[in-house]
C-alpha positions in Angstrom: -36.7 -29.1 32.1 -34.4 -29.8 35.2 -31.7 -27.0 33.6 -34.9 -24.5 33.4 -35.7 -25.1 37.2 -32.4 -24.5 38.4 -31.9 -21.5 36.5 -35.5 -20.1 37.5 -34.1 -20.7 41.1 -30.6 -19.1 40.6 -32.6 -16.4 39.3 -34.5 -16.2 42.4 -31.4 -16.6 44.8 -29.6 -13.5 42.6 -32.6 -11.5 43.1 -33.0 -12.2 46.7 -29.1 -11.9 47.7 -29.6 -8.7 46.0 -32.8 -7.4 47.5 -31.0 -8.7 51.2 -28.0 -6.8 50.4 -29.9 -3.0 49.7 -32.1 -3.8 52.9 -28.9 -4.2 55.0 -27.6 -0.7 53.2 -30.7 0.6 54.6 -30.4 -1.0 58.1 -26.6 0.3 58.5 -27.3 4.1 56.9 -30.2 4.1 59.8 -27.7 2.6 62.5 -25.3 5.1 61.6 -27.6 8.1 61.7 -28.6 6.9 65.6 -24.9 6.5 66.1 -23.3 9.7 64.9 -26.8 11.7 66.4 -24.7 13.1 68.6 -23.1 15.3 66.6 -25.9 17.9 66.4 -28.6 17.5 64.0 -26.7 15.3 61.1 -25.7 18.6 59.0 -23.0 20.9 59.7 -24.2 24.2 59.0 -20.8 25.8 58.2 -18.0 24.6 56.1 -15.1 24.8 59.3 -17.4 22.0 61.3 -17.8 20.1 58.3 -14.1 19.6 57.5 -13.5 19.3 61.3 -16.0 16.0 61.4 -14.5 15.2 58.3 -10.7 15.0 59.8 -12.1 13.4 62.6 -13.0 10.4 61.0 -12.3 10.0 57.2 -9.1 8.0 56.2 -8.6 9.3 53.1 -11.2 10.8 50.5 -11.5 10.6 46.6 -10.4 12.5 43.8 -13.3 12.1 41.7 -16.7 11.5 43.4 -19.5 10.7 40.8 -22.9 11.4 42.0 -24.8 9.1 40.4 -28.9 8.9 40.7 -31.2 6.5 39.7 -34.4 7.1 40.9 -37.6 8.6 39.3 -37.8 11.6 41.4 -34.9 14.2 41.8 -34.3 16.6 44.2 -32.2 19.9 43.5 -31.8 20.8 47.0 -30.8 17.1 48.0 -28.1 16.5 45.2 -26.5 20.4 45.5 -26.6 19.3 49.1 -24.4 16.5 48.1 -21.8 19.0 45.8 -21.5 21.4 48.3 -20.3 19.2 51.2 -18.2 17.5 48.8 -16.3 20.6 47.9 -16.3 21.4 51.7 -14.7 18.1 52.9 -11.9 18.8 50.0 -12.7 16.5 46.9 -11.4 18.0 43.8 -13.7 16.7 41.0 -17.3 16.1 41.1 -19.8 14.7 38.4 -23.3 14.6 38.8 -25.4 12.0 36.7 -28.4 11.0 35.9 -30.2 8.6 33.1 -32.4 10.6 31.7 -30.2 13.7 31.5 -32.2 16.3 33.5 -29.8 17.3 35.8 -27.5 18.4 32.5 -30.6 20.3 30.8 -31.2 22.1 34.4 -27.5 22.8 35.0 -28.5 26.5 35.7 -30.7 25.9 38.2 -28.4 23.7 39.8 -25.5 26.3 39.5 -27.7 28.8 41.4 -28.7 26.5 44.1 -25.3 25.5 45.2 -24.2 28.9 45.4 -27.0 30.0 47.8 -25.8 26.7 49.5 -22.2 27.5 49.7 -23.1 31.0 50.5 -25.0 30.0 53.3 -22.5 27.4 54.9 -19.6 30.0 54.5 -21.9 32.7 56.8 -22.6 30.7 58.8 -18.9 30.0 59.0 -17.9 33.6 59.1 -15.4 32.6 56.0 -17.2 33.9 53.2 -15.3 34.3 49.9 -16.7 35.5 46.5 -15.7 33.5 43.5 -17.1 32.9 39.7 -17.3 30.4 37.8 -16.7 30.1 33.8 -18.4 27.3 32.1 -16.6 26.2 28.7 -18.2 24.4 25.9 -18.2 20.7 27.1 -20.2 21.4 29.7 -17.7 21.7 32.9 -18.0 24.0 35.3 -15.0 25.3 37.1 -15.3 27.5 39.8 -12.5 30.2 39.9 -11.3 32.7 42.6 -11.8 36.2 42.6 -9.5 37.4 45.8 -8.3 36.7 49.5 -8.5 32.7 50.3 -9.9 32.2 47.1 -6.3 32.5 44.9 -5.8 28.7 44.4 -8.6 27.1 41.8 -11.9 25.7 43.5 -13.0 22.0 43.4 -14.2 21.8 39.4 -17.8 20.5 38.6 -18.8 18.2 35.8 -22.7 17.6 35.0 -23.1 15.4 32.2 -25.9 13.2 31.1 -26.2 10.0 28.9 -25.0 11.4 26.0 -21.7 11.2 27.6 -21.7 7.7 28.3 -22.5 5.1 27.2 -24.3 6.6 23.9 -20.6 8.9 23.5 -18.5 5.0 24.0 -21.1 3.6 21.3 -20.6 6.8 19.0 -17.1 6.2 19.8 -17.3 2.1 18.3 -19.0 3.5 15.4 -16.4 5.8 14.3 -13.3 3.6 14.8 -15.0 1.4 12.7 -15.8 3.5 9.9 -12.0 4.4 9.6 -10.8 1.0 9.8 -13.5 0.3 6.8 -12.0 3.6 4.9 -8.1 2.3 6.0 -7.9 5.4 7.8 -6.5 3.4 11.0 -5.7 -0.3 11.2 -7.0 -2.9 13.5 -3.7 -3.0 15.2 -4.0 1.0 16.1 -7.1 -0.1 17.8 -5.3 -0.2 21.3 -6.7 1.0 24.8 -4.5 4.1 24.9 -5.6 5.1 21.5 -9.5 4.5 22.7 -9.1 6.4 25.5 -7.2 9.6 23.9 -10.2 9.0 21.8 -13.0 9.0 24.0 -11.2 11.8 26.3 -10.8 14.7 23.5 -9.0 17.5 25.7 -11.0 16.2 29.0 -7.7 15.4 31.1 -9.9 15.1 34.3 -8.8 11.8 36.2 -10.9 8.9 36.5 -13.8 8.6 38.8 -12.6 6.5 42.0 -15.8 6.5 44.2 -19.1 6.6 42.5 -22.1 7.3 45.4 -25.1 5.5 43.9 -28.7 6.4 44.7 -31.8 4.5 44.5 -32.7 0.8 44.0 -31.1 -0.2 40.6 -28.4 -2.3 40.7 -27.3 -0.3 37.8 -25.6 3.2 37.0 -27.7 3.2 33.9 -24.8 4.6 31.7 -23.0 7.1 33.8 -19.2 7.1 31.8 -19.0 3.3 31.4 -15.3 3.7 30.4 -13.8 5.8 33.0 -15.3 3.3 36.1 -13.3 0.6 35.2 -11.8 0.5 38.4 -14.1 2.7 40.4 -15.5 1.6 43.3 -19.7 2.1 44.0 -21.0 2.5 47.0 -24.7 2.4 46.7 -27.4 4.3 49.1 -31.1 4.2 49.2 -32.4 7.7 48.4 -30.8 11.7 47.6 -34.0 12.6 49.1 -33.4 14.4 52.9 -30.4 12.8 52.5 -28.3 14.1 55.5 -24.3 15.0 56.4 -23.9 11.5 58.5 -24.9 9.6 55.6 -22.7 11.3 53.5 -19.8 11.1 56.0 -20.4 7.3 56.4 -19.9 6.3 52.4 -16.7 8.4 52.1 -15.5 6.5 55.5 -16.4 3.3 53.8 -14.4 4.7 50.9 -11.2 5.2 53.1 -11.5 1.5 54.0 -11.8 -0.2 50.8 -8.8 -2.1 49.2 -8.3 -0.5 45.2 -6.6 -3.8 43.3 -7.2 -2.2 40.4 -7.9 -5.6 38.3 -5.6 -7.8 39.9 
């Protein structure tokens, strides 16, 4: 009886420790857009005075950002938001997420909403380019050149959904199994280089090192369990009018965070 009370109240302390600590994310994303208000409206409407604000303050910035949303409702607009600054500010991989998979089955009308983003920062930037994209077979889209500033390759996109993750790792189980049951492999193959050549295929993409979380799980509800390891999450309330200080604030958070990568 005593043992059930004091877990019920653990439970409780968990819950509210967590609840505290999204409510404080809330209070310092809402700080930060008074703070930084100064710097006219929030959202940089060209891509030279968002890499400008982003020199200003950023520290460093990840390879890989994972976008990564939780919530019911999903906005295109919102999320391409989102890509396009993130290819602006110079981050070379991008994967957007979410856990039921929509963003994957809409990936053309996400494709043509980022480019009428990105082809509305760069006029208003007076640096508009004209590049393609191919899309291969997996599902990556890479966005290539076709002249002038655009010779060297374009940040690549990724938009997967959660057949990638967690149901491709358990897909993954399933099969090493079946060969070690047919003597195809033995246990001792069964090594975290030879899982991960596995799991990969030809996807030679580097890890993930920030994830930017949004909505109120506490959870990234399958997104790639095996390539965040190591990655660090920073979680934020909403995608939804989600605006350039926001965005600026996580990546700066980013720059300050100490990798340890296990140790």
């Amino acid at each position: 009886m005593t043992t059930t009370i004091l877990y019920r109240v653990l439970l409780v302390v968990v819950h509210l420790t967590i609840s505290l600590k999204e409510l404080l994310a809330v209070i310092c994303c809402r700080m930060m857009k008074l703070l930084t208000s100064g710097v006219g409206d929030g959202e940089p409407r060209s891509v030279p005075a968002i890499k400008h604000e982003a020199s200003r303050r950023l520290k460093r910035l990840p390879v890989h950002l994972g976008i990564v949303v939780v919530e019911e409702d999903l906005h295109v607009v919102d999320i391409v938001k989102i890509v396009a600054w993130s290819m602006a500010v110079g981050i070379s991989y991008i994967t957007i997420y979410d856990y039921k998979g929509w963003c994957k089955k809409n990936k053309a009308t996400i494709l043509r909403v980022l480019e009428e983003q990105k082809e509305k920062m760069e006029t208003n930037g007076q640096n508009k380019t004209k590049c393609s994209t191919v899309n291969n077979s997996n599902g990556v889209i890479n966005p290539l050149t076709g002249g002038g500033d655009c010779q060297r390759q374009k940040p690549k996109l990724q938009i997967v959904g959660p057949e990638d993750g967690r149901q491709h790792l358990i897909s993954v189980a399933r099969h090493l199994s079946h060969q070690v049951l047919n003597c195809e492999i033995k246990n001792d193959d069964i090594a975290v280089p030879f899982v991960d050549a596995v799991i990969r295929g030809n996807d030679l993409d580097p890890d993930p090192d920030l994830v930017m979380k949004f909505g109120a799980v506490n959870s990234l509800l399958g997104f790639l369990p095996w390539q965040t390891r190591l990655t660090e999450i920073i979680s934020l309330p909403t995608h939804h009018r989600i605006d350039f200080a926001s965005f600026l604030t996580a990546l700066d958070q980013f720059g300050y965070t100490e990798q340890r990568y296990g140790k």
